[in-house]
C-alpha positions in Angstrom: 11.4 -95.1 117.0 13.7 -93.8 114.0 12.7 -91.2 111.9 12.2 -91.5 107.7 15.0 -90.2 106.0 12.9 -87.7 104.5 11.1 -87.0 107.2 14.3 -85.4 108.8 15.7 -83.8 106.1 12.6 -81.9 105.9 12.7 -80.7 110.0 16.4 -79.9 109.1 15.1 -77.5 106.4 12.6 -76.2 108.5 14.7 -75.3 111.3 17.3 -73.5 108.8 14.3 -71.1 107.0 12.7 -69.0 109.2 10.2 -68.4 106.4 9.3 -71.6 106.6 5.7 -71.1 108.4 5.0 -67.9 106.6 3.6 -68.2 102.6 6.3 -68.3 99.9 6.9 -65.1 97.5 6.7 -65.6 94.2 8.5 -61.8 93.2 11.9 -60.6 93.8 12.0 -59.5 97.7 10.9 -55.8 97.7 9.0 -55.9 94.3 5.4 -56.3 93.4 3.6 -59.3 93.6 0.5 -58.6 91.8 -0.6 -55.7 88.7 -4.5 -56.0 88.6 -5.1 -59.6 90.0 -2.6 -60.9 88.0 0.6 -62.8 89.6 3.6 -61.5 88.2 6.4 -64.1 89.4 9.8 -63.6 89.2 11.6 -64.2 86.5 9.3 -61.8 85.6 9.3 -58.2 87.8 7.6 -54.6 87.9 10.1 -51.6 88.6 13.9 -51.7 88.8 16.5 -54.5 89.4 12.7 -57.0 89.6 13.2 -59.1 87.0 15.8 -60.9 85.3 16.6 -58.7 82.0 15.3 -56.8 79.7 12.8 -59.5 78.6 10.8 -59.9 81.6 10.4 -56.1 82.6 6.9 -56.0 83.2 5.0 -52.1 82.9 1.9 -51.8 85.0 -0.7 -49.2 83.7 -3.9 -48.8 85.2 -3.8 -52.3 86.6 -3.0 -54.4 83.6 0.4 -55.6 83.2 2.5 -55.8 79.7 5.8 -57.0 78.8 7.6 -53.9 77.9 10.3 -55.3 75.6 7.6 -56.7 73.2 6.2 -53.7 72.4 3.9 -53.4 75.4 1.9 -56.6 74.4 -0.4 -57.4 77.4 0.0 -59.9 79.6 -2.6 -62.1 80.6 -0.9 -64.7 83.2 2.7 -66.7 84.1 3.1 -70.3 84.5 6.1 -71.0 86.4 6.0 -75.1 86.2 5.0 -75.0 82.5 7.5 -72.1 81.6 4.4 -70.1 79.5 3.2 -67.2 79.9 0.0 -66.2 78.0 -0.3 -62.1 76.2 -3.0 -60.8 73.8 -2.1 -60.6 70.2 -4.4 -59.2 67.5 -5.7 -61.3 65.3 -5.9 -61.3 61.4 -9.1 -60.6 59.2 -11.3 -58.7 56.9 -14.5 -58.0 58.2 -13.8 -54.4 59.3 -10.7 -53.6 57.3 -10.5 -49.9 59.4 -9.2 -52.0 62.6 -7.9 -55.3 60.6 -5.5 -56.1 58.0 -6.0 -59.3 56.3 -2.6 -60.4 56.6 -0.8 -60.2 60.2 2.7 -60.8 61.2 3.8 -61.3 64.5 7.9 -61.6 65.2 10.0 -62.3 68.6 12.9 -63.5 66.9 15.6 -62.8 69.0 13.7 -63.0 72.1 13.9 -65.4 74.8 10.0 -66.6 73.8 8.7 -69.2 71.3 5.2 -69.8 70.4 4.2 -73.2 72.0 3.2 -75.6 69.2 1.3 -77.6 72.1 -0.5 -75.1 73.5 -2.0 -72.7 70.6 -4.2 -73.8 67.9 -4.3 -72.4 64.9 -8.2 -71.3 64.1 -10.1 -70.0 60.7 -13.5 -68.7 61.2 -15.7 -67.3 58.4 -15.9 -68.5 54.5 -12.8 -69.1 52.9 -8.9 -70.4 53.2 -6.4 -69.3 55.8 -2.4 -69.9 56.4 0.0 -69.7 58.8 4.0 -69.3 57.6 6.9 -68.4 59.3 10.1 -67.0 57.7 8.7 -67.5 53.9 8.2 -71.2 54.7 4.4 -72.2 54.6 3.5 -74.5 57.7 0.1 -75.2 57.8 -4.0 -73.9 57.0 -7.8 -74.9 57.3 -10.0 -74.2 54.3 -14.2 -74.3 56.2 -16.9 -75.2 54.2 -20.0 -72.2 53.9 -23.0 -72.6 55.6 -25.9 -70.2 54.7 -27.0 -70.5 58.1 -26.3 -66.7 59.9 -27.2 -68.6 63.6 -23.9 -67.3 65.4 -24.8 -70.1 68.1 -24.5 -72.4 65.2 -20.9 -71.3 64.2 -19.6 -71.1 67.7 -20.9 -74.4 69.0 -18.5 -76.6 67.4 -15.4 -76.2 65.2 -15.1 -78.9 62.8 -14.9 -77.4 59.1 -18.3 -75.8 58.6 -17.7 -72.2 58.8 -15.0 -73.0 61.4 -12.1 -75.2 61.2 -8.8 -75.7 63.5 -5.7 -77.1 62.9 -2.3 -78.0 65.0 0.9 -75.6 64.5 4.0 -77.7 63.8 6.9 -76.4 65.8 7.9 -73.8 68.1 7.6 -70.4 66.5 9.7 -67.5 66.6 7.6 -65.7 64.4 4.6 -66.6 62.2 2.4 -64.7 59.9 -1.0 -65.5 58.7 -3.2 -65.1 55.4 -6.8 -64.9 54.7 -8.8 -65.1 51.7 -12.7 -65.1 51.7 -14.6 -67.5 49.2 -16.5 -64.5 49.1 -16.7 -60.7 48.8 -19.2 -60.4 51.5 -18.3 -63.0 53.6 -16.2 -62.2 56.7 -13.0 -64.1 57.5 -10.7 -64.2 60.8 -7.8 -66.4 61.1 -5.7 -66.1 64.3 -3.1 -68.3 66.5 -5.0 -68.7 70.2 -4.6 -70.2 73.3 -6.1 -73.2 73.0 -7.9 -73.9 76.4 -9.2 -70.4 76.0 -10.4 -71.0 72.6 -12.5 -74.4 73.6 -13.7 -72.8 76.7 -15.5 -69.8 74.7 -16.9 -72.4 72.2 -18.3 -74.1 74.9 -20.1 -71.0 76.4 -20.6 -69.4 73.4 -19.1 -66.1 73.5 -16.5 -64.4 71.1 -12.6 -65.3 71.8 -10.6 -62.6 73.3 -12.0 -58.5 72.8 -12.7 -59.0 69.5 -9.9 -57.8 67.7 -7.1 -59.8 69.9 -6.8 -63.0 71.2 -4.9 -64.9 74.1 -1.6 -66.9 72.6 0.8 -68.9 74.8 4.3 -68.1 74.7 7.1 -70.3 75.9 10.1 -68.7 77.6 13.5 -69.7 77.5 16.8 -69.4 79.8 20.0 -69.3 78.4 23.4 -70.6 80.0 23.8 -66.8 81.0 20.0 -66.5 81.8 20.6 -70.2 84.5 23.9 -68.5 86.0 22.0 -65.7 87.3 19.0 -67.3 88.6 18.9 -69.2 92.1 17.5 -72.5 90.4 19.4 -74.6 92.9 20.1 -78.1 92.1 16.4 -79.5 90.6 16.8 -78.6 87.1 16.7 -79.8 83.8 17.6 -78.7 80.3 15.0 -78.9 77.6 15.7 -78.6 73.0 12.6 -77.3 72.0 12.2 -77.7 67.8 11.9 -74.7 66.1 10.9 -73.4 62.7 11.3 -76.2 59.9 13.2 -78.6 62.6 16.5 -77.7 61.4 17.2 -75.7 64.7 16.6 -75.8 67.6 17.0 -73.7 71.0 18.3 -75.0 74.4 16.5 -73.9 77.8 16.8 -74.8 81.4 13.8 -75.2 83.5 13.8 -74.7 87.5 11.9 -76.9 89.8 11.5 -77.5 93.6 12.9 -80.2 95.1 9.9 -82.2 96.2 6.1 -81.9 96.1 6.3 -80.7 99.5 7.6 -77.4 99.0 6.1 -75.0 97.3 7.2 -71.0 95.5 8.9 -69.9 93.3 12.3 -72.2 92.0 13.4 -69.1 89.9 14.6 -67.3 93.3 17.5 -68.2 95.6 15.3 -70.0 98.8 12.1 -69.6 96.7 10.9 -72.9 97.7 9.6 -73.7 100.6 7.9 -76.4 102.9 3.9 -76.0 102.8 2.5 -74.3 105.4 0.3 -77.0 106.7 3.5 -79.6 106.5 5.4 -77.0 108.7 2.7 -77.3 111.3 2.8 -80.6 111.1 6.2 -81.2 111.3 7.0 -79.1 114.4 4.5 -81.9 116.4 7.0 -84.2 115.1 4.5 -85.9 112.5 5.6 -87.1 109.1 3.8 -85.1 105.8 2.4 -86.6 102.9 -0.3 -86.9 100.2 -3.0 -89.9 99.6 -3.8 -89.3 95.7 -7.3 -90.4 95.5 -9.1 -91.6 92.3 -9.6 -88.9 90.1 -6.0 -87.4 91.2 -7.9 -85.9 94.1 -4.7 -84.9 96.5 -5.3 -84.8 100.5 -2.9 -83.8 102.7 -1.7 -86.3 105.2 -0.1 -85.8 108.9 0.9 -89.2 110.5 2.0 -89.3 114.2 1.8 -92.9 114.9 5.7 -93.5 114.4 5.9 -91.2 117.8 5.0 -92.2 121.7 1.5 -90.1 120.9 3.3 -87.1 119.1 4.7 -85.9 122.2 8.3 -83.8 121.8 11.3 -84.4 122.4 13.5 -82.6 124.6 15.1 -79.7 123.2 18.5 -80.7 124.3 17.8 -83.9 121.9 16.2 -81.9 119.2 19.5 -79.5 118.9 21.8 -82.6 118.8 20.2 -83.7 116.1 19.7 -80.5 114.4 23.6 -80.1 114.0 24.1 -83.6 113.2 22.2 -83.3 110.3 23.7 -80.0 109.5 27.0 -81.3 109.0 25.7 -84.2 107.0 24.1 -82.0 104.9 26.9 -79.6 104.3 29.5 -82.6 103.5 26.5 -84.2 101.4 26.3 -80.9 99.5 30.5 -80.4 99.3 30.2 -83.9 97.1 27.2 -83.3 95.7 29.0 -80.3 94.7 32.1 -82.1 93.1 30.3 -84.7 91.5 28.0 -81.8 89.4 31.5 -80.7 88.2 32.5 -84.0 87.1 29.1 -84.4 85.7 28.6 -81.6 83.8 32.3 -82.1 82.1 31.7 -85.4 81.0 28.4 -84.4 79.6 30.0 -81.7 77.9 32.6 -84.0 76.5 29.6 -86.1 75.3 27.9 -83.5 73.7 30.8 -82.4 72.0 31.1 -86.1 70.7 27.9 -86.1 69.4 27.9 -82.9 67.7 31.2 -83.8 66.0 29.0 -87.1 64.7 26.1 -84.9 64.1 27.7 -82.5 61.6 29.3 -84.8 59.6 32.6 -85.5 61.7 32.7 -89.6 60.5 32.1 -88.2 56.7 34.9 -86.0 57.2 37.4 -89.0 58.5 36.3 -91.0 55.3 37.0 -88.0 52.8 40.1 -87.3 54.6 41.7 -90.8 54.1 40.5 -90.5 50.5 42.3 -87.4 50.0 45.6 -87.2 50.9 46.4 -83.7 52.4 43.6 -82.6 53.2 44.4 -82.0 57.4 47.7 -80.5 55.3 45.1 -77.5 53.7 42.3 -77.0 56.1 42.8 -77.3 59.6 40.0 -79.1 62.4 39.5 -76.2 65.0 38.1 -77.3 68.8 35.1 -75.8 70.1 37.6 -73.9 72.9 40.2 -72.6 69.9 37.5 -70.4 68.5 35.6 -69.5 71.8 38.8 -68.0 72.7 39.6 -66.4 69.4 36.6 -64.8 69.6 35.9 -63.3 73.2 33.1 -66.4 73.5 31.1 -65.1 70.5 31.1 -61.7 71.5 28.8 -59.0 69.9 31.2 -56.5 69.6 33.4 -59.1 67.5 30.2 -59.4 64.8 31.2 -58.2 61.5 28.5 -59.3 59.3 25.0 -61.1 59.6 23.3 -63.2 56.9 20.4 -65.6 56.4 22.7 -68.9 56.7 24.8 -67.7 60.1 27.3 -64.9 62.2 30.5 -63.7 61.2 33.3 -62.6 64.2 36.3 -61.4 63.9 38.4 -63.1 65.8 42.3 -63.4 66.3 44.3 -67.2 66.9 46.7 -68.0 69.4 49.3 -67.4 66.4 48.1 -64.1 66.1 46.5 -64.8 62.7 43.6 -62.7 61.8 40.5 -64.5 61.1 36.9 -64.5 60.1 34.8 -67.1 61.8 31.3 -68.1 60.5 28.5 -69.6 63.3 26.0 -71.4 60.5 22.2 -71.3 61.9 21.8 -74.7 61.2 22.9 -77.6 58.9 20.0 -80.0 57.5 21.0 -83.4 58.3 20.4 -84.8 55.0 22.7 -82.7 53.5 25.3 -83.5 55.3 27.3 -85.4 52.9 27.0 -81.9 50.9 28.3 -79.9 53.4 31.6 -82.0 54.0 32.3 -82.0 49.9 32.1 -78.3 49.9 34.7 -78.7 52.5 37.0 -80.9 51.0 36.2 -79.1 47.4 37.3 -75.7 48.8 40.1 -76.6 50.6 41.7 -77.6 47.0 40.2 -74.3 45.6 43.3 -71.8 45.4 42.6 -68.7 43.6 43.9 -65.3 44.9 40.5 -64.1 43.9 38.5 -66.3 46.2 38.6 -65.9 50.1 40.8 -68.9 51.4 38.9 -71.5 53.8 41.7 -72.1 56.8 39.7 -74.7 58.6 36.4 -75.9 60.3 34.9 -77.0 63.8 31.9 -79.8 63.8 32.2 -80.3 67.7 29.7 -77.1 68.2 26.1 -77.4 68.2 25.8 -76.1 64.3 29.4 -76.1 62.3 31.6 -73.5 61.8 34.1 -72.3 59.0 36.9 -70.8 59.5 38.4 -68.5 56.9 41.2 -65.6 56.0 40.2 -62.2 57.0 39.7 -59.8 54.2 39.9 -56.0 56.4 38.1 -53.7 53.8 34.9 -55.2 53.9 32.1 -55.5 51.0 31.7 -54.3 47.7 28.5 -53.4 48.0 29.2 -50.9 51.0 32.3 -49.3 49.3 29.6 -48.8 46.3 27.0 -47.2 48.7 27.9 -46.5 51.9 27.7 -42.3 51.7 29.8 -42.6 54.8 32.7 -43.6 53.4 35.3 -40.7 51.4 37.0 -42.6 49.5 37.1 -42.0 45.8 35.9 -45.3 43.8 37.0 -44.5 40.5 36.2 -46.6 37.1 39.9 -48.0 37.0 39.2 -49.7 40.4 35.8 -51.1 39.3 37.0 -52.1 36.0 39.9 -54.3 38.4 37.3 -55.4 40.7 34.9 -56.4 37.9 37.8 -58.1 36.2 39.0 -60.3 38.8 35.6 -61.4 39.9 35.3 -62.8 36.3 38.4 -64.3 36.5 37.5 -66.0 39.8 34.3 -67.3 38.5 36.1 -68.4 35.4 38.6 -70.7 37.8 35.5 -72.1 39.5 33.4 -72.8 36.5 35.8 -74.2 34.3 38.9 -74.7 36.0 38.4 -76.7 39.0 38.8 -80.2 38.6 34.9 -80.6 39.2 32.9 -77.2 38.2 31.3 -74.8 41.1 28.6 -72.8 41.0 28.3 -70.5 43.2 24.9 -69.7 42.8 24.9 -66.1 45.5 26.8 -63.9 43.2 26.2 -60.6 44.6 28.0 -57.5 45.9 27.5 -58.6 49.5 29.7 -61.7 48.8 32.6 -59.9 47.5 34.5 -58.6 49.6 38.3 -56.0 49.2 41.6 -56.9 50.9 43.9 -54.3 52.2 44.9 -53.6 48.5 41.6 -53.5 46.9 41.5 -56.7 45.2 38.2 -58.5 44.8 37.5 -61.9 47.1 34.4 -63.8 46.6 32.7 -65.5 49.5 29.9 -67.1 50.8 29.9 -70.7 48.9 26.7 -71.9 51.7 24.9 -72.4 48.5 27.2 -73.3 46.0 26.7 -76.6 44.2 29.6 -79.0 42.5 28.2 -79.7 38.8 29.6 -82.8 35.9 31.0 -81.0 33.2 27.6 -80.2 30.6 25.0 -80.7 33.0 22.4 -78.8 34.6 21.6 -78.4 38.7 18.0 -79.0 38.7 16.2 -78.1 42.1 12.6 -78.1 43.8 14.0 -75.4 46.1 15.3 -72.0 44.5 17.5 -70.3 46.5 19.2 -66.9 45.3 18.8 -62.9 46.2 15.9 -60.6 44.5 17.7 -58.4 42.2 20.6 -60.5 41.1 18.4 -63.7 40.7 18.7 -65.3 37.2 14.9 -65.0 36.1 15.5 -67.9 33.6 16.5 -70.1 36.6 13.3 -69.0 38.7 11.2 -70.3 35.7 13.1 -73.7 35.0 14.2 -74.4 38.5 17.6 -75.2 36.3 20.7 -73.6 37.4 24.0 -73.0 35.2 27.0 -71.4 34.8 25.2 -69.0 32.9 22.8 -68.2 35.8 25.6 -66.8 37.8 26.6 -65.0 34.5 23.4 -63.3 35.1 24.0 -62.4 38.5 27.7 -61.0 37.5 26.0 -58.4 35.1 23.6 -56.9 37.5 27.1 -56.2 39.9 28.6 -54.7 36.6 25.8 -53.1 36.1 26.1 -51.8 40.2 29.1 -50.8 39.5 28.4 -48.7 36.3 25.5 -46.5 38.2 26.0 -47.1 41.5 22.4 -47.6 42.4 21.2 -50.8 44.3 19.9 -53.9 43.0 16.6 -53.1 44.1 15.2 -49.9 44.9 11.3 -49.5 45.5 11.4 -45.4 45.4 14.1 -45.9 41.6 12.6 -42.9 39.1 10.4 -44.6 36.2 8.9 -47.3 38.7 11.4 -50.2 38.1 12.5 -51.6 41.3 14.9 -53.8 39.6 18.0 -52.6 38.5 18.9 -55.1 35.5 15.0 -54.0 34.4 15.7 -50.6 34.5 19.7 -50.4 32.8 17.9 -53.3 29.9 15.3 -50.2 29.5 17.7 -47.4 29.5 19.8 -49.2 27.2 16.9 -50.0 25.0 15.8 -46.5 24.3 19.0 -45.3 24.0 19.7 -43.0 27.2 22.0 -45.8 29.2 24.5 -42.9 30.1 21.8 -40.8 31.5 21.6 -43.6 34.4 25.6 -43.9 35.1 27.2 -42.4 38.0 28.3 -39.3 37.1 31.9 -39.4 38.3 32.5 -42.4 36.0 31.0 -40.4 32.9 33.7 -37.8 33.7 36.4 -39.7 34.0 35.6 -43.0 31.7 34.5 -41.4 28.4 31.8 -42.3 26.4 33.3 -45.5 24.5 35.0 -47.3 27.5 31.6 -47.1 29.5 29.7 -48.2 26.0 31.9 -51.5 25.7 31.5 -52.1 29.6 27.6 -51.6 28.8 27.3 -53.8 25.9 29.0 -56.5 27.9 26.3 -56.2 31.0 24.0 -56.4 28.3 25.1 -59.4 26.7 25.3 -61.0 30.4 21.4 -59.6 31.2 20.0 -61.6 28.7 17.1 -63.6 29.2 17.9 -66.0 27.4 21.2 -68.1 28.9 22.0 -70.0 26.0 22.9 -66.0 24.5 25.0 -64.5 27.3 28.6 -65.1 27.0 30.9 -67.4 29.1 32.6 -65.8 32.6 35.8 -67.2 30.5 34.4 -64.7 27.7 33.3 -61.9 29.8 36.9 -62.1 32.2 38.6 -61.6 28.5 36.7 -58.7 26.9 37.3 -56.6 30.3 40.5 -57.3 30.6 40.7 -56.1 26.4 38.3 -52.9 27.9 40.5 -52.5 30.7 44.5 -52.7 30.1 44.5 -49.7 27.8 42.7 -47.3 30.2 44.0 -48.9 33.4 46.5 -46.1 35.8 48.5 -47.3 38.3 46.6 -48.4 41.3 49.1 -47.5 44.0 49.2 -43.8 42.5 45.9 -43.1 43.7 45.2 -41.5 47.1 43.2 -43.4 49.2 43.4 -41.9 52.4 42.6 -43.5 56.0 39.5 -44.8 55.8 37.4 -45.2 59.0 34.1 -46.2 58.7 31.3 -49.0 59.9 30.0 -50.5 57.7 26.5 -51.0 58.1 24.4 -54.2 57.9 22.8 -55.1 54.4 19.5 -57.0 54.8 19.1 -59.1 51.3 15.4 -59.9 50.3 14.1 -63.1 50.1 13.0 -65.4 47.3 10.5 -67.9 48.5 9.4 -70.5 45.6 8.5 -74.0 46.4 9.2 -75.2 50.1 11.4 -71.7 51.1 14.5 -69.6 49.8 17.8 -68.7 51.3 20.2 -66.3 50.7 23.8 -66.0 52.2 24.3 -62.2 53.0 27.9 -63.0 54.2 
């Protein structure tokens, strides 16, 4: 009688594992299984070379396991099929503010794991109103209704808005914190993100969720194209895009399986999947496996015989004949199946290219490019393989700079051109069209005070901009980097201060439509090899008609420089980033940061505390004392008056950037030594990452730190 296909593929596979009859591992061979009575599978490990990376180390202490990397948070238990694992986190409240803060943030950002928005709820329990937010962006909250009633049975048996409510989390998570505010002084109020299986099952019997200041949350872990290379998934996988944050990004996982519901282990490891015990048994008396699914998805193992003369075997001379027969099959079936998983997987990429090209505005860029003659000319459309190359394939030691809208590398062309390459975070699909005619607009902007855009690449997952690389990095670290001896003297910040005016003069009033660039701040400018100033970072820069207004729901901008007038209106000018131009003069003039929350008097903000010095008459108590030395008293006056002009609160009152690029030039040219005279020196220095704060008002905020 002839044997089921599958039937013989699994006594092949049987007869090439040895391990077949024994039980699976689920850990790296020669690692732990267990820490407590918890399974600790691998990806996972406890001890050396166990687990995967960093990520997945796994510390066992008195018999609980935690995961090292995230700050020894415990670990509760590891679900291989769903790719979760679930850990304690604390939860937020005030009832006993000695062991509770009433606000709680929890961050994994740059970690393989995500909070699963399927399985965590988020819950409020007490009086009042609690939310949930992640990166300044509010995403969701419960308000409960009071009940006099004290009956903890009453509160606990059911959660539906009276002194308990529950509500669904949006998105995958990489970091969320949570807000609580009591209706009353003497009520008490916990608000917390929780497992949600674990939090219906204590409802239902009653007792409190988790130890009573943590609960359980469920975590979804990700693998990385590195991550898949270096596991032994084998060829039963699939690749999953999980949304995360506000659904402007998303990450990319792959997800191991075994082949069939007849094996079972762990698909993470090389051989980790194995036929069942009881279908190895069977199989070796020649009988067929399977599994009747009754109702209620009740499964019962199933050995059938009655295909064989009465079970009985084979001789062994037959059962070796067709051992290797299937052997070779196998090997040539997995020699094609081999080839065509390289053809596959390049036509897939070659799709996926395609539709990221489409995605990021690729068809809106073919449009503006036949309606603008010379564009390909300026600008140049870089492949996804130009700039992998020119940049090692993204590598960390070619990052230069990292900001809230993406990554800048360093990276070199196959012309040996010197460039700076931006990775964006994401790109919001309605604002597509935006993107592509800041593209088109920059590409016409020539201005030797504003950093040249070279080209762009839409086939990536998120675009990338390509621009000239400017070697002597930002203003704001040559201002306050104590690392670097070079002397900053007032002539070159009088030239630097000058030509940024004169730049944002070309852009407001120049250009054939007006920019604003709405991120003016000492981050964004950066110093070639000869000092000169080059402004960057246009991510937020908006194109205005001539005598109009850029009126926004969303206000976007960097505390310290941020135009207070625009905060209030939600209406941003020319004059706002005339605003944002005297706080960097007025950087320059003292040297002191924007914001400072240890700055003598109790003003944090810089343009507060030079308006006050200037007020009550002791300004040049406040400049650096290197420029009072070498400036004099009347050229650091007229450069004061000017910031002042440009501080005002009121825009209508502050002078032009035309204005202001003329009256420094007037302060400037009778004072101004030769540049090259001056003895710079080697400099060699790192200069070290500046992390703007954020502005959230309305939906969120955004700065552009490169």
């Amino acid at each position: 009688m002839t044997m089921k296909p599958l039937h013989i593929l699994l006594i092949i596979s049987t007869s090439l594992t040895m391990a077949a009859t024994s039980s699976p591992g689920y850990s790296k061979p020669g690692c732990p299984e267990t820490c407590g009575n918890i399974s600790i599978p691998y990806p996972f490990g406890i001890g050396s070379n166990c687990f995967l990376n960093k990520w997945y180390a796994v510390n066992c202490t008195n018999s609980t396991p935690y995961l090292y990397a995230l700050n020894t948070i415990p670990l509760l238990a590891v679900d291989l099929n769903e790719q979760m694992v679930v850990v304690n986190v604390s939860m937020s409240s005030n009832c006993l503010e000695s062991l509770w803060n009433s606000s709680q943030i929890v961050d994994v950002t740059d970690t393989p794991f995500l909070f699963s928005k399927s399985h965590n709820k988020f819950i409020v329990e007490g009086c009042g109103t609690a939310a949930i937010s992640s990166h300044g962006s509010m995403l969701t909250g419960c308000s409960t209704i009071c009940s006099n009633q004290n009956d903890q049975g009453f509160k606990r048996s059911y959660c539906n808005g009276v002194n308990c409510c529950q509500t669904n989390i949006p998105f995958y998570l990489d970091m969320y914190s949570v807000s609580v505010n009591a209706t009353s002084g003497d009520r008490c109020l916990s608000a917390f993100l929780v497992a949600d299986n674990s939090y219906v099952d204590d409802l239902l019997s009653g007792q409190s969720v988790g130890d009573g200041s943590s609960v359980p949350v469920v975590l979804r872990w990700t693998l990385t194209d590195g991550d898949f290379s270096e596991v032994g998934c084998g060829y039963n996988f699939s690749r999953h895009e999980l949304k995360r944050g506000n659904e402007l990004t998303s990450v990319n996982t792959w997800k191991c399986s075994c082949w069939s519901e007849l094996e079972e282990g762990n698909p993470y490891l090389s051989g980790g999947c194995k036929v069942s015990e009881e279908c190895s048994k069977c199989m070796k008396t020649w009988g067929v496996c399977g599994y009747k699914v009754s109702y209620g998805g009740v499964r019962t193992f199933i050995c059938d015989h009655h295909f064989h003369n009465g079970g009985a075997k084979s001789s062994s001379s037959h059962a070796i004949f067709l051992g290797v027969g299937i052997s070779l099959l196998l090997l040539i079936l997995t020699a094609i199946g081999f080839v065509l998983f390289k053809v596959i997987r390049r036509a897939n990429d070659k799709r996926r290219k395609k539709r990221f090209f489409e995605r990021n505005g690729g068809l809106l860029l073919k449009q503006q490019d036949s309606s603008n003659e010379g564009l390909v000319n300026r600008t140049k459309l870089f492949t996804s393989n130009e700039l992998e190359k020119a940049t090692d394939y993204f590598n960390e030691n070619r990052i230069i700079g990292r900001g809230g809208q993406g990554t800048v590398y360093k990276g070199m062309l196959t012309d040996g051109r010197i460039v700076a390459v931006k990775k964006s975070k994401a790109v919001d699909q309605s604002q597509l069209n935006v993107f592509i005619n800041e593209m088109v607009v920059l590409s016409q902007v020539n201005h030797r005070n504003v950093v040249k855009l070279l080209g762009f690449c839409l086939e990536t997952d998120v675009p990338i901009l390509v621009s000239e690389f400017i070697p002597n990095g930002t203003l704001y670290a040559r201002i306050h980097d104590e690392n670097i001896e070079v002397f900053f003297s007032l002539n070159m910040r009088l030239q630097i201060a000058t030509e940024v005016a004169e730049a944002l003069s070309y852009l407001h009033s120049a250009t054939s439509v007006p920019i604003y660039h709405r991120d003016i701040k000492s981050t964004n400018i950066l110093l070639d090899e000869k000092y000169r100033a080059k402004i960057s970072d246009f991510g937020t820069s908006r194109f205005v008609s001539i005598g109009e207004t850029h009126l926004t729901t969303l206000v976007q901008g960097t505390i310290g420089y941020l135009d207070p007038e625009y905060f209030q209106s939600s209406q941003f000018t020319e004059k706002s980033d005339v605003y944002s131009f005297g706080v960097v003069l007025v950087e320059l003039l003292t040297g002191e940061k924007p914001i400072c929350l240890s700055r003598y008097g109790g003003n944090r903000s810089l343009a507060t505390h030079f308006i006050m010095a200037f007020e009550e008459e002791r300004v040049m108590s406040i400049f650096d004392a290197k420029m009072v030395r070498e400036g004099g008293r009347d050229v650091l006056m007229a450069v004061a008056n000017l910031a002042m002009r440009c501080l005002n609160l009121c825009g209508k009152n502050r002078p032009t950037m035309k204005e202001v690029a003329l009256e420094l030039e007037t302060i400037r040219v009778p004072h101004m030594t030769p540049l090259l005279q001056s003895d710079f020196g080697i400099m060699k220095c790192n200069i070290g990452e500046q992390e703007s704060l954020m502005l959230s008002y309305g939906e969120s905020a955004s700065t552009n730190n490169l």
